[in-house]
N, C-alpha and C positions, 0 to 999 in steps of 0.2 A: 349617508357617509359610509366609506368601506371601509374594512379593517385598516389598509395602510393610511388611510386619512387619518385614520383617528388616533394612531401609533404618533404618527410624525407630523399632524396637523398642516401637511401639505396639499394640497389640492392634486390629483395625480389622474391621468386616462386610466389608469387599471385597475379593473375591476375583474371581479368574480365571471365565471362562462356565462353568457347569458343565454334562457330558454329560445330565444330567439334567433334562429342559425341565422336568417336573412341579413341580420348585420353584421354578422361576421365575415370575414377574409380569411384567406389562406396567411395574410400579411401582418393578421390583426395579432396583439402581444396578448390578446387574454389567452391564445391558445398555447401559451410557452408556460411553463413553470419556472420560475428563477432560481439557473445556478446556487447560487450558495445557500440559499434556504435547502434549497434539495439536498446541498450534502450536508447540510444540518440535521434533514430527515434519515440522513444514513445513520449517522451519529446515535440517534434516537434506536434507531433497528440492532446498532451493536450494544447500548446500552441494554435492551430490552433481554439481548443473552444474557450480558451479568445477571438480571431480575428472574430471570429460567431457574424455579428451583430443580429443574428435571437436569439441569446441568449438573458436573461434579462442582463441588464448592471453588477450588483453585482456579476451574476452569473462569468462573463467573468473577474471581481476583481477576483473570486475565482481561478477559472484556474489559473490563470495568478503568484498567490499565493502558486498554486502547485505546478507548474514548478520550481520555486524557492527552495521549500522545498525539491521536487525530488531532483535538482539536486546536495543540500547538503548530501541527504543519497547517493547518487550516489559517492561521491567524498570518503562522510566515509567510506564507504565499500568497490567498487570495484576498484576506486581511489589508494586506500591504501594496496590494495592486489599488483597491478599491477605495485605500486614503491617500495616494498619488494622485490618480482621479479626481478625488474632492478638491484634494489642493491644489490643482490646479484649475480648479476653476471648470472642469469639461464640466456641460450640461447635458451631453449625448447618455442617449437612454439604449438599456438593456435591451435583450427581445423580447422581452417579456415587460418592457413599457417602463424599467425604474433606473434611476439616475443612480449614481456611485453614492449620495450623502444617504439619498430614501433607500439603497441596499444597507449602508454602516448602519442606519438606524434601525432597521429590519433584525439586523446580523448584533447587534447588541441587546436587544430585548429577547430574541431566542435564545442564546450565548445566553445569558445571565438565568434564565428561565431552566437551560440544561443544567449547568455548574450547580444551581441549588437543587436540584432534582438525583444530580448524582453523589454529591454532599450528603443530601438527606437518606438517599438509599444505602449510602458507605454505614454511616453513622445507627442506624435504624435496623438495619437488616444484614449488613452482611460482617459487620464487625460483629455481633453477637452472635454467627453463625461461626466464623471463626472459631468466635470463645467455642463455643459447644464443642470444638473437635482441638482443643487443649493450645489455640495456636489465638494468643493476644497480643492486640499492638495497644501498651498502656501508655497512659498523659505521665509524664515526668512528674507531675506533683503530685501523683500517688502510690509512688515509690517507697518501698519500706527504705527505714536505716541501711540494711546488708543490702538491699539491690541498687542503690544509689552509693554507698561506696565501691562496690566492684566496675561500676560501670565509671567513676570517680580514676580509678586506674586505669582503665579502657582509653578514656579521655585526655590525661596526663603522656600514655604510652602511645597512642594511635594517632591521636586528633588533634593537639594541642601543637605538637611541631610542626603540621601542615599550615596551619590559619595565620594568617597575615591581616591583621585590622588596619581599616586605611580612613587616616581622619582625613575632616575635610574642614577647613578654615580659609583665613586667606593667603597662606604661605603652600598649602597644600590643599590642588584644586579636587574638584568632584571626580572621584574613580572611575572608570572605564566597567560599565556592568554588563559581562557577556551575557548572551541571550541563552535564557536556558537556564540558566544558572539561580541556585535559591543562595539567598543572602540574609544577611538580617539587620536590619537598620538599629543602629544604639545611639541613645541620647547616655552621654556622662557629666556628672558633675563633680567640680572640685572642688574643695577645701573655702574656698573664695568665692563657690555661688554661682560661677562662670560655666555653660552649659555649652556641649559642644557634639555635635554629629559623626559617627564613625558605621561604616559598612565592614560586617565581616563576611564573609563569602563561604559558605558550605561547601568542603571540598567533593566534587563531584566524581573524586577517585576514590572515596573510600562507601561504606555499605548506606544509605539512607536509613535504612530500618538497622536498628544498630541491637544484636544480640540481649537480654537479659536475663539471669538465673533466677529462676521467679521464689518468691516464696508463697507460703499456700495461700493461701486468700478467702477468707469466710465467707459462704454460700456459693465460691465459684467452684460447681465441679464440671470436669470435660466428663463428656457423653466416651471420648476414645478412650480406647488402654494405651493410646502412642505417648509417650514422654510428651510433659507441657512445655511450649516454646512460646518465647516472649520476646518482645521487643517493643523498642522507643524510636521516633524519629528524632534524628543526627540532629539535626536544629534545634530537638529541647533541649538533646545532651550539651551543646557549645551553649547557647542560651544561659543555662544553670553556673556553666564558670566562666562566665564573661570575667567575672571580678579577675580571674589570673591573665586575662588578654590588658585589662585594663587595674594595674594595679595602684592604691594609693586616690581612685576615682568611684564616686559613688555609681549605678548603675540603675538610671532614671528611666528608662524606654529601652523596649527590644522586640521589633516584629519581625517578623521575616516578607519578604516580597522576592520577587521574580520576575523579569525583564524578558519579554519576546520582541525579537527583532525582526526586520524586512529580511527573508532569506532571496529575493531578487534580486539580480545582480547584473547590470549589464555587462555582456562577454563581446569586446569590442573586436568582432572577428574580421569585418574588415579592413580593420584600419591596421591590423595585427598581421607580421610576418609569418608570427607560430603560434597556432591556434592553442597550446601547452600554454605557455607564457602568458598566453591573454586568460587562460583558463585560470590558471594561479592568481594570476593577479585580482582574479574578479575573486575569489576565494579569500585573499585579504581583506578585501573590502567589504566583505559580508560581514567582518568581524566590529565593520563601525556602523551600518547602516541604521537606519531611524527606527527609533521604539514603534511598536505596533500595538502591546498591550502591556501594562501594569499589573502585575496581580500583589495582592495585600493579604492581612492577616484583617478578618473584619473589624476587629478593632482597634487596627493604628490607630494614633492620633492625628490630628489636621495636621500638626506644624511637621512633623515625618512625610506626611502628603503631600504637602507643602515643598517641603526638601526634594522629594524624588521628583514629585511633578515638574519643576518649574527646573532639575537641571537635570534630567535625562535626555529633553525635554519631553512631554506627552498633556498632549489633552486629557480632561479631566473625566470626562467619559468615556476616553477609553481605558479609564481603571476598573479593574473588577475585585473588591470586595469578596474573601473568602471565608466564609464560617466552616473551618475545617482545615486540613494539612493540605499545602499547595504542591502543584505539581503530583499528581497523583500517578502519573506514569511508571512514577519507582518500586509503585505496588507489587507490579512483576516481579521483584524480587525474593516474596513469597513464593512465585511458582518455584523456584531453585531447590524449598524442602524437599525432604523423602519423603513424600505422602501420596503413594500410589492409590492411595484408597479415595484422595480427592479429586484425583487427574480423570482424563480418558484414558480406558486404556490403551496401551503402546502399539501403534502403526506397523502392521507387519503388510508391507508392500507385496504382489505378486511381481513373481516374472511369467511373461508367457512361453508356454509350454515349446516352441518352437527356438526360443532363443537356449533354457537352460538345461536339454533335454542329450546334447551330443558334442563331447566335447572334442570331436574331430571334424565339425564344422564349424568356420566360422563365422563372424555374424555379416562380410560380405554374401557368404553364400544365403546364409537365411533372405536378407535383402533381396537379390535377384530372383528369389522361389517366389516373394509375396511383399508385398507394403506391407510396413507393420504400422501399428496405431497404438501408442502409447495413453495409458489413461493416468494421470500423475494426480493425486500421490497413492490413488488405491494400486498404481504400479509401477514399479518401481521406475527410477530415474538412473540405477546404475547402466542398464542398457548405454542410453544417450552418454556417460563417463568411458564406457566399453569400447562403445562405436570409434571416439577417438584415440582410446588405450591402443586398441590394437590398429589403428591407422597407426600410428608412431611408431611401432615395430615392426608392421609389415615390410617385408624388402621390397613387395609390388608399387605400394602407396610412391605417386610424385610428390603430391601436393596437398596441405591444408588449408582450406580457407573459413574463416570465423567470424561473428560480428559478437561482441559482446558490450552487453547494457550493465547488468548486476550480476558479479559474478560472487559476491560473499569474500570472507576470509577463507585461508587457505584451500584454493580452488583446486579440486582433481581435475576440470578441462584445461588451468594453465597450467599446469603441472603437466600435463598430457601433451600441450601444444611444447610445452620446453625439451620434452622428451623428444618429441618428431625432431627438434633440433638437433640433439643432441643424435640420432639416427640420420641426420643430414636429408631432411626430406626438407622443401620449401614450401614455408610455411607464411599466412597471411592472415594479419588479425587486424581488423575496425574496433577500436575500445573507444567506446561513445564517452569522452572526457565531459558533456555538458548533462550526465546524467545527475538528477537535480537530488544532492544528500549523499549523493555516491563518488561526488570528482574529485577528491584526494583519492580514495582508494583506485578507481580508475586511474590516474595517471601512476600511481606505484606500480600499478599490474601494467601500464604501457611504457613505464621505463625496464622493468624485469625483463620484457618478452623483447624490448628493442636492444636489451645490453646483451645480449645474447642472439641474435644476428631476424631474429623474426621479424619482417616486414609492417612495421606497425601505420597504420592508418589513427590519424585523431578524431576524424570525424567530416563535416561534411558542413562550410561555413554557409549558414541560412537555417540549416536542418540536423534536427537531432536525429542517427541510427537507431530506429526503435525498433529494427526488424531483427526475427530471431533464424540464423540459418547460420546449417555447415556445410561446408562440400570439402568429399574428400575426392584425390583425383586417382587412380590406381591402373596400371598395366597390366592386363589378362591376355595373355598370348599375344597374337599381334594387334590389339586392339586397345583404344582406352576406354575403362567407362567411371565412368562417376557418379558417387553415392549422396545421399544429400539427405540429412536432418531439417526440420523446419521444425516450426514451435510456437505455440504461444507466450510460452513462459521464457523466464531469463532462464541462461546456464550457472545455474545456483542448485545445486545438491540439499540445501537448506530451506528454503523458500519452497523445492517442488515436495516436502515433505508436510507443506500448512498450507500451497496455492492447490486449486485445482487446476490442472494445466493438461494438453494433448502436445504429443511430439511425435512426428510424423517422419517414417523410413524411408525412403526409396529409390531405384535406378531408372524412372522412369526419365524417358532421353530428352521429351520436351520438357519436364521442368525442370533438369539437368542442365540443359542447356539455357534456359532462361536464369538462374541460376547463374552458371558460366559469366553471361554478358550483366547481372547485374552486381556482381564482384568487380568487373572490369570497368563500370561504371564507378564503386567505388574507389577504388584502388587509381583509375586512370581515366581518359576523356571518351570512353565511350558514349556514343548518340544514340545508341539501338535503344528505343521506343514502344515497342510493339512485342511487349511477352507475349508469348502463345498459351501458356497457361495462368502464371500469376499475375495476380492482380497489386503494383507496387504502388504505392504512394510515393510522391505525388505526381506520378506520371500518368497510371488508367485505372488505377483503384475505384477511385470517386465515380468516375465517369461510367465504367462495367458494372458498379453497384446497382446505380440508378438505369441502368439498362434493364438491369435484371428485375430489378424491381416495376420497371413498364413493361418487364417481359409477361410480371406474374399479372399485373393490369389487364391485360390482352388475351389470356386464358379464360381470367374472370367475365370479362367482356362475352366470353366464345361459351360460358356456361360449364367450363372446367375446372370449375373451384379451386381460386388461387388461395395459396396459403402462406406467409413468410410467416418463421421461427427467427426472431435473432437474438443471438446471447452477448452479452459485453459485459464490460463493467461501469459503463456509461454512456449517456446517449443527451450528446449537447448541439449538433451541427444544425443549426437553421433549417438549410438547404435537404437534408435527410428526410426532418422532422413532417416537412411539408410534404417529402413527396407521400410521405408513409400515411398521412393524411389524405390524399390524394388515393392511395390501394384501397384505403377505411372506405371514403366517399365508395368506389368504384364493388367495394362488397367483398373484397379480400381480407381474408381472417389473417388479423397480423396477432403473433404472440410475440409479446417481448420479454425475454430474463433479463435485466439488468440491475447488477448487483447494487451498484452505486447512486451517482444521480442520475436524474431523468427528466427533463427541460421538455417531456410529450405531456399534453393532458389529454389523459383518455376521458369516453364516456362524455365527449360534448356533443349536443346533437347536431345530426349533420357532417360531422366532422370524425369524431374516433370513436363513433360506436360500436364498431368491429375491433376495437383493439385492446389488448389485454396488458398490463405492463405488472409483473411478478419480481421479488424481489426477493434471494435465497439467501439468509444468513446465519451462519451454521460454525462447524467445528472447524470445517474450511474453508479459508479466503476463496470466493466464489470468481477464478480470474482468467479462465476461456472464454475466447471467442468463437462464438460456431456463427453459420449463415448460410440458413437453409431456404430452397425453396421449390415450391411442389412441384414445379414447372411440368404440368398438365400432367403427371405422374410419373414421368422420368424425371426422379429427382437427385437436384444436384446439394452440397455441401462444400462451402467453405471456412479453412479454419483460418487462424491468424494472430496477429499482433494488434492490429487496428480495433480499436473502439469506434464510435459511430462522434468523432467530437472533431475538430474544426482543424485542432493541433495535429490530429493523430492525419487527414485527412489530407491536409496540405500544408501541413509545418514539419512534418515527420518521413525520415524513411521506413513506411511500413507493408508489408507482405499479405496478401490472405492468398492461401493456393488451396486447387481443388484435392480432394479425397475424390473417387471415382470408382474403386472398389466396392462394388454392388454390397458384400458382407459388413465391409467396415462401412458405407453409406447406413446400414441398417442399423448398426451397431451406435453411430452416432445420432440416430432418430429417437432410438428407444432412449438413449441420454436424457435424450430433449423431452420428450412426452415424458419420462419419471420427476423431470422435474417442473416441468406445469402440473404435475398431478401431487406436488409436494402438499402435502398438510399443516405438518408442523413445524418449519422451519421459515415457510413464504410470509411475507407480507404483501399484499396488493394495494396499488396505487389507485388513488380514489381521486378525484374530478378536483379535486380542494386543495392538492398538492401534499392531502398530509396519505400513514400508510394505516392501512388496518389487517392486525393479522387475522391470516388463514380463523375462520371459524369451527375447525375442526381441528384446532392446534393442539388441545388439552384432551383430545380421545385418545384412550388407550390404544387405540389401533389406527391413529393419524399415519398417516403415510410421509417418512422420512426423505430423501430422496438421495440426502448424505450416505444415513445411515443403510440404506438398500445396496448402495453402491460399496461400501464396506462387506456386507454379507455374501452378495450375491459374488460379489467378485472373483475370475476363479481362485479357487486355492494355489499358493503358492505348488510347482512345481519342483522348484528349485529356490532354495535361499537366495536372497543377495550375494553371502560369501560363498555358498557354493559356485555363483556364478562369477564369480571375482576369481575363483579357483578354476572352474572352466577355462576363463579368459586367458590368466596367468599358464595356460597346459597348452594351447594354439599359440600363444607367443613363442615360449620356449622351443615347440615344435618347429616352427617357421625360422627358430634363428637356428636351431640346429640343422635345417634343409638347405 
């Protein structure tokens, strides 16, 4: 019997790789890893930062804060897809051989196996680590006198007129419990014996960790000289005065629990005039869809269990039981101290020496001298803010064209695109409304940029715009040429400060003009088909991949050692996984970085014993795509948007274009070999689906790959503001001419 038998007592085809390739297929499911357990194993790899004591303390709060959050969006999304599934009855199995009930039963025993694992590690190890450096999060019942009345006025002043307790009888039905939201279940009784159910709702606008003036505490000393800082969670504070929510009633029962909901939504775009309206709409509707998960205080009582269960509604299994403070996400709110002594320290991005070296060129002319290659965040991202700053001001500049996914709160590039307005250049923006966690704010940013005359696009009904590009259009004498940004990463000034990301400069005419006509496809009914350089989803992406990949086959074959490198942040597409199997079979050295999951299994014989599958999780979100290949020693690179997954492949508008500058090809190689050569931040993917780190993690002298790219980097030539001041000296110059 195999592991999943004995978990689910279901009788299942899948099993472990077997020593014997002869029975295997290219077709066969042992050779897949299953989705969600893999991103369960990521979960484990960011956990395992927090556990790093080589981290700073706050840093290992933050992880620890992720994992939490992950695995809320985890429950929302794939959670919620794979008890659809059950309930209706599909029997249709994974690629990797397991039905939607044997994955929830999978994805429940791990899930509960994690939660106590990072309970125990909060509880064990990093809350007295805390203490050590004067910074406690203390139980509400071991409050002195003076810290419980001060925080007694906190709660009268702050908290008290936010909270709305909402009974439930039969005059007044079961409240409405948003997803997300920590609550606390109360059992009251009255005078006459009569016991009755009430939810009070933990306002999610005020601090979770709620301040406390500590007094000294016997045998606790901090190891710092920083001032001691103390705090309670918000739920014990309301908890302790339930009595003034409920006055004149005794106060029988009081846990707290939390409600995740299906964040899917269907966005009915066909049937829909205006793909807005239907976006909105599906946005309301998120706010009722079906529970997905339960979480509790471990020791509710049944008849509280009872209550929620049977009118939220949710199965009983999928409640999760917590010995500890739920919802751990709010932890983060530690990072906000002053405690530079806990952090890493502060990110000082370069600019390269070409962009902030003369402040009477500017950054059109650097572009036409050379491609530039941005490395984000060890460089800076004001450039890519620059590039459009001063598009907006040029008198040259016609036209701006943009596609925007995540663009943050108060964004410099629509501020920048509002600017070109307001300079009367025409300007055109795709703001992908079906960006999943992001489409309120997206539609604010596409009615901003449409009430103000900018041609706004919503998107693209079938397909979500994942792709990242600008073009700007500009007249040089009697000539047009056009400049063009690409990206991996969103245009988020935030994001490329924690992602690692490449952003790419250039006037080069063919992908300029591929470019051109695939705006023109967004915007309007162009059919052109056939880029000459880029590679777009889902028109020739896929299909030039897999070219390229028989190309490096055919080398291999000729005895000119094929090699692919590829980096993503995930690798799920069947059709991919097989051919990359099919290089392995053929003797080609595949390396894979992939930060996230990984549906490949290496090291089966016969099948991927040529293939490597590394896994970098670090100080930064590990979130380029590179895609190299040796091709018989003229080698080519391409960067991108696209992951290696199914969505990104042919559900997605997404980009990969080539780099071809022999320096920067070089420049992006050594990238790639620094971090296959990582030490101590890799974990590598082992045949079993689970990860094992680097065995050279804990030497002194492990090889970082983050951290290399931090040092080596060059020095700043010029500040960010200095370059901000550059920028600002070429504008005013150009409007003064």
């Amino acid at each position: 019997m195999d592991r999943i038998e004995e978990i689910t007592g279901v009788e299942t085809p899948v099993a472990k790789p077997t020593s014997n390739p002869q029975i295997l297929t290219l077709e066969s499911p042992e050779l897949f890893i299953n989705r969600e357990l893999s991103l369960l194993e990521f979960q484990k790899r960011v956990l395992h930062e927090a556990r790093d004591p080589e981290n700073p303390l706050l840093e290992r709060v933050k992880f620890l804060s992720i994992v939490s959050s992950n695995l809320d969006e985890f429950f929302m999304v794939r959670v919620a897809g794979l008890q659809k599934q059950a309930a209706s009855g599909a029997q249709e199995a994974s690629v990797d051989g397991l039905t939607a009930a044997i994955q929830l039963q999978l994805i429940r025993q791990e899930v509960r196996r994690l939660v106590e694992e990072l309970q125990d590690f909060l509880r064990s190890t990093l809350l007295p680590a805390l203490e050590g450096e004067g910074i406690r999060i203390l139980d509400f019942s071991s409050l002195s006198q003076a810290e419980r009345s001060a925080l007694d006025s906190y709660f009268l002043r702050e908290v008290f007129p936010v909270l709305t307790p909402l009974a439930f009888d039969p005059g007044r039905p079961f409240p409405h419990i948003s997803s997300g939201s920590l609550n606390l279940a109360v059992v009251v009784g009255d005078n006459q014996g009569i016991e009755s159910f009430a939810r009070v709702k933990v306002p999610d606008s005020l601090p979770r960790l709620v301040p406390v003036i500590p007094s000294p505490r016997q045998g606790k000393v901090a190891k710092s000289a920083q001032p001691e800082r103390a705090f309670v969670w918000l739920e014990q504070l309301i908890a302790a005065n339930l009595h003034l929510l409920f006055p004149g009633m005794e106060i029988l029962e009081a846990y707290p629990f939390r409600v995740t909901r299906d964040a899917e939504v269907a966005i009915q775009e066909l049937e829909s005039d205006d793909l807005l309206d239907s976006v909105e709409e599906a946005m309301r509707q998120r706010r009722f869809t079906s529970v997905v998960r339960l979480q509790v205080d471990a020791n509710v009582s049944e008849r509280i269990l009872e209550i929620l269960a049977s009118n939220l509604p949710i199965d009983k299994q999928d409640v999760y039981r917590i010995n500890g403070s739920i919802g751990l996400g709010r932890l983060i709110e530690l990072y906000a101290l002053d405690r530079p002594d806990l952090k890493d320290k502060p990110l000082v991005p370069s600019i390269p020496p070409s962009l902030g070296s003369n402040a009477e060129e500017d950054i059109f002319s650097v572009i036409r001298r050379e491609d530039l290659l941005l490395h984000h965040p060890y460089e800076s991202f004001q450039p890519v803010v620059e590039f459009l700053q001063e598009a907006a001001h040029d008198p040259d500049v016609l036209a701006i064209k943009v596609t925007l996914y995540r663009v943050g709160r108060n964004s410099p590039i629509v501020a920048a695109l509002l600017e070109a307005i307001e300079q009367e250049k025409q300007v055109s923006v795709l703001v992908e409304l079906k960006a999943r966690f992001d489409e309120e704010s997206n539609i604010e940013w596409a009615r901003t940029l449409e009430d103000v005359g900018v041609h706004v696009v919503y998107g693209l009904v079938g397909l979500k715009v994942h792709s990242k590009i600008a073009l700007v259009v500009r007249r040089e004498g009697n000539r047009i040429r056009r400049y063009v940004h690409l990206g991996t990463g969103n245009y988020n000034p935030a994001t490329a400060r924690l992602y690692t990301d490449f952003g790419f400069l250039t006037c080069n005419e063919q992908i300029a003009d591929d470019c051109t006509h695939f705006f023109n496809a967004l915007t309007g009914y162009s059919r052109k088909n056939e880029p000459r350089q880029l590679l777009v989803a889902p028109v020739n992406l896929r299909q030039r991949l897999e070219e390229l990949i028989l190309r490096e086959i055919a080398f291999q074959e000729k005895g000119e050692g094929g090699h692919l490198i590829f980096k993503m942040n995930a690798l799920e597409d069947p059709q991919m996984i097989r051919l990359l199997y099919r290089a392995s079979q053929a003797g080609v050295k595949v390396d894979l970085l992939v930060r996230g999951l990984c549906c490949l299994r290496p090291s089966v014989n016969g099948f991927s014993e040529n293939i490597r599958v590394t896994s970098i999780v670090g100080r930064f979100l590990e979130h380029s795509r590179i895609y190299y290949f040796r091709n018989g020693g003229t080698e080519e690179i391409y960067l991108g948007s696209a992951d290696l997954m199914r969505r990104n492949l042919s559900h997605r508008v997404e980009i990969l274009f080539p780099v071809s500058n022999p320096k920067l090809v070089r420049r992006l190689k050594d990238i790639l070999d620094l971090q296959l050569a990582d030490e101590r931040k890799s974990h590598h993917l082992r045949n079993d689906g689970h990860y094992a780190r680097n065995s050279k993690s804990t030497q002194p002298d492990a090889i970082d790959s983050q951290l290399a790219l931090l040092t080596t980097q060059r020095a700043p030539t010029k500040s960010v503001k200095g370059l901000t001041v550059l920028s600002r000296k070429r504008r005013v110059r150009r409007s003064a001419s």
